[in-house]
C-alpha positions in Angstrom: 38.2 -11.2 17.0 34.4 -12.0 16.3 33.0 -11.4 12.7 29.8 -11.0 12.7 27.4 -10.5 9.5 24.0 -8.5 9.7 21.4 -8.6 7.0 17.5 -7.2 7.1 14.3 -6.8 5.2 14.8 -9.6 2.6 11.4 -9.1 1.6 11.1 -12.3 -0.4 13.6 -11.5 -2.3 15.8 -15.2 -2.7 17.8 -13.3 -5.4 19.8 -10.5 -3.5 19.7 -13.6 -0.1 22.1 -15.6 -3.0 24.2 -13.5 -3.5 24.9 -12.1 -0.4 25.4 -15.6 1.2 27.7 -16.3 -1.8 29.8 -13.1 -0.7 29.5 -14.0 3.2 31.6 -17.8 2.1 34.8 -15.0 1.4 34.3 -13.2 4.6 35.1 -15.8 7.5 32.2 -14.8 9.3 31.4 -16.5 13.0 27.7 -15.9 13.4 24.7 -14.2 11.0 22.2 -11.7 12.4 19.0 -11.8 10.5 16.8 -9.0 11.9 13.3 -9.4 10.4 11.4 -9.1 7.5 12.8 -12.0 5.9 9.1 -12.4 3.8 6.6 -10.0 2.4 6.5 -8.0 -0.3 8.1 -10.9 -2.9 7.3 -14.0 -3.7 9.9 -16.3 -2.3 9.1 -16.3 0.9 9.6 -20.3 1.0 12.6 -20.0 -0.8 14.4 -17.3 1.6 13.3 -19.5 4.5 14.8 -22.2 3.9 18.3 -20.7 2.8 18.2 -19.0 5.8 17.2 -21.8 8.1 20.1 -24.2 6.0 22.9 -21.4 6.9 25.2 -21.9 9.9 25.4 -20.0 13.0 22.5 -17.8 11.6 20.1 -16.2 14.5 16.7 -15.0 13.7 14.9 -12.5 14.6 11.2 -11.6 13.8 9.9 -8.2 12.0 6.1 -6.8 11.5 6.3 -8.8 8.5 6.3 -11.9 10.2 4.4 -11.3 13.0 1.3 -10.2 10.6 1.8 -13.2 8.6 1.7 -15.3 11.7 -1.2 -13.5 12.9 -3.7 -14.1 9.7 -2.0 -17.8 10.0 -3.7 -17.8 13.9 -6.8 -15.7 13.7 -5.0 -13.4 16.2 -5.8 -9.6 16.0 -4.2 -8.0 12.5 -2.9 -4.3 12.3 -5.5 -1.8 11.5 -2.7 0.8 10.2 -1.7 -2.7 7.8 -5.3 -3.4 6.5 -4.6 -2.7 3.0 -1.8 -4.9 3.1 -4.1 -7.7 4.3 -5.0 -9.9 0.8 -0.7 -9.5 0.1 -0.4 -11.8 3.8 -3.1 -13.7 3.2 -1.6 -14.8 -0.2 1.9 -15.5 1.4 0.2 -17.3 4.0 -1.6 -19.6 2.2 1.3 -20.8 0.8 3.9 -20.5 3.3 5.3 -24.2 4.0 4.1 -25.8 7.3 8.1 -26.4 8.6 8.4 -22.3 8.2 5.2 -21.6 9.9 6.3 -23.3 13.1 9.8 -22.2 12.6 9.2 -18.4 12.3 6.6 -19.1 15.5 9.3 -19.9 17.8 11.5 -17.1 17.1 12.3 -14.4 19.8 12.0 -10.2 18.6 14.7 -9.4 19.9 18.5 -10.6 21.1 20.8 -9.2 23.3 24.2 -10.6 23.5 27.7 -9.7 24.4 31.0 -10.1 21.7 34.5 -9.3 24.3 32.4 -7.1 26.6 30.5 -5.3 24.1 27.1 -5.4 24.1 25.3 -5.8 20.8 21.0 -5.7 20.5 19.8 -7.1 17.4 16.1 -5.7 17.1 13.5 -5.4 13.5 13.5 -2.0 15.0 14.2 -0.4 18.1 11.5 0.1 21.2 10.9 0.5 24.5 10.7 -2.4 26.9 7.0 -0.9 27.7 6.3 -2.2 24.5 8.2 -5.1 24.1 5.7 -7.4 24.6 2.8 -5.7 22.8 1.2 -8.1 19.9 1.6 -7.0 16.3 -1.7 -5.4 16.4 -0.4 -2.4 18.5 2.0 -2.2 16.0 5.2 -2.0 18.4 7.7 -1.6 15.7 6.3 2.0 14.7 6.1 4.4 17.9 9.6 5.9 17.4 8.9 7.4 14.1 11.9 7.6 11.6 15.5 6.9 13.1 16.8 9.7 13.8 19.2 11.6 17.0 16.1 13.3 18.4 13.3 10.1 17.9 15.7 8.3 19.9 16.6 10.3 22.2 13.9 8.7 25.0 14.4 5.2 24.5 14.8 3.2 27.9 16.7 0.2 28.8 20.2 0.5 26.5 22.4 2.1 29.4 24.7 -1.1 28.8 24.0 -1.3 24.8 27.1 -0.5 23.2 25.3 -1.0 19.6 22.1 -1.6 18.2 21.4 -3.3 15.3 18.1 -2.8 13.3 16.1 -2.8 10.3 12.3 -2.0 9.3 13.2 1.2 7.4 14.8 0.3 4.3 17.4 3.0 4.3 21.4 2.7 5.4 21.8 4.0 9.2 24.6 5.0 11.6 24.5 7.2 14.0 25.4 7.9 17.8 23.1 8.8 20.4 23.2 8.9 24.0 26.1 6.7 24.4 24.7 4.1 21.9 25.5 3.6 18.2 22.6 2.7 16.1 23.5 0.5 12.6 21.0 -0.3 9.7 22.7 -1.6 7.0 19.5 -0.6 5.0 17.1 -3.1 3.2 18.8 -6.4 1.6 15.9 -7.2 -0.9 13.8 -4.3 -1.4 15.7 -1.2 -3.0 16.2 0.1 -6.7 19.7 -0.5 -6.7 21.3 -3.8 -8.5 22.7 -4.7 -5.2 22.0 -6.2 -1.8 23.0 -4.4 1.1 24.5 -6.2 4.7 27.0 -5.5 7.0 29.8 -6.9 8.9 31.0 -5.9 12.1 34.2 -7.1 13.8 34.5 -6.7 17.4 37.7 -7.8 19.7 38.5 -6.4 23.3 39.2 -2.7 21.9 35.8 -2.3 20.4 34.3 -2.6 17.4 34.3 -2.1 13.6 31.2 -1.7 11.2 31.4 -1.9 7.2 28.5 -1.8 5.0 28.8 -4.0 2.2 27.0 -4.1 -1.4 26.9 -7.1 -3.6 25.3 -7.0 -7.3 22.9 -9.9 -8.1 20.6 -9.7 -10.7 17.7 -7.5 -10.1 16.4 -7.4 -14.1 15.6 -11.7 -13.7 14.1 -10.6 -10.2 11.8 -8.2 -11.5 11.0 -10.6 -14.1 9.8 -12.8 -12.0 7.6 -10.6 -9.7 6.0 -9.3 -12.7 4.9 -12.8 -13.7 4.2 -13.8 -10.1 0.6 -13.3 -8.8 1.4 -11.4 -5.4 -1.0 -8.8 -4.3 0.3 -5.3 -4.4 2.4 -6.6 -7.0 2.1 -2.8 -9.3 2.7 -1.0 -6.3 5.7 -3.5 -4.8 7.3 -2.9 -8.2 7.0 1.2 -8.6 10.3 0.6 -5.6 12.1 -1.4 -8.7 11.6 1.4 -11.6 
């Protein structure tokens, strides 16, 4: 059997990352999913990199998050539908640590792989492969609309996808369609709750098994610290918080 751990949309947030990597040490996991989003929105973005990057058998995946980021960092074409979000990347850029930078650069969007003949995509959030290759500009993680049965319904190229794995809307998600399951554990960093959301599936030869797990961490000294921090966006970041 293959245990296999999936977080998303970290936003930043080092606190819940702790504390979720502390549970993961009880879990006998073989392999960590990260699917995007892993900065923006908090202020840690340095620090949740490089917990990240120091973990074993973790695979990385990029989200819009990133991609902007990377974009102001290149003078490449930024989202119109993101411009008010603009001076929050810029600040996270400037400050990002040159290691990360060319780190995050090299990472793939998505991953396909196979766990005892099931097949397993792990995706910031699904598309199809018309638009897989789009920049960040054409925002390519946002033509499905919400995840739903019927948004679904017409995405190409997962006849042999047993499960999909994503992330990008911050709620929990599983649901069947058209032979495929779809799993969002829901966002790790970036939720009211005093707890950080991840999953772990378990796949052998008869298929596989998905829990959702939830791990308290401190959110009070969190939102202390964003408070104090001098993040753009940081009233409206925290009305998610109240």
């Amino acid at each position: 059997m293959t245990r296999i751990a999936i977080v998303s949309d970290i936003h930043g947030n080092i606190y819940a990352l702790e504390a979720v990597l502390e549970d993961m040490k009880e879990k006998a996991i073989d392999s960590v999913y990260c699917l995007g989003d892993m900065i923006g929105i908090g202020p840690f973005s340095n620090e949740v990199l490089e917990a990240l990057f120091a973990t074993d058998n973790m695979q990385m995946i990029t989200g819009n998050h990133e991609e902007s980021i990377l974009a102001v960092l290149t003078n490449e074409p930024y989202p119109k539908s993101r411009v008010n979000v603009k001076p929050h990347h810029e600040w996270i850029a400037s400050r990002l640590k040159d290691e990360f930078i060319e780190k995050i650069s090299k990472l793939p969007r998505q991953l396909n792989k196979t766990f005892d003949e099931h097949s397993i995509q792990f995706i910031h959030y699904p598309m199809n492969p018309s638009s897989s290759n789009d920049p960040i500009n054409k925002d390519p993680f946002d033509q499905l609309g919400v995840p739903s049965v019927e948004n679904f319904t017409h995405l190409q190229g997962l006849e042999n996808t047993e499960l999909v794995c994503f992330g990008h809307d911050h709620s929990h998600h599983l649901f069947t369609c058209n032979n495929t399951t779809f799993y969002n554990t829901g966002s790790l960093g970036y939720s009211s709750k005093a707890f950080a959301r991840y999953g772990i599936i378990e796949v052998d030869t008869n298929g596989y098994h998905i829990s959702q797990i939830n791990v308290p961490y401190d959110l009070e000294k969190y939102v202390h610290d964003l408070t104090n921090s001098s993040v753009p966006r940081k009233e409206i970041i925290l009305r998610m918080y109240s």
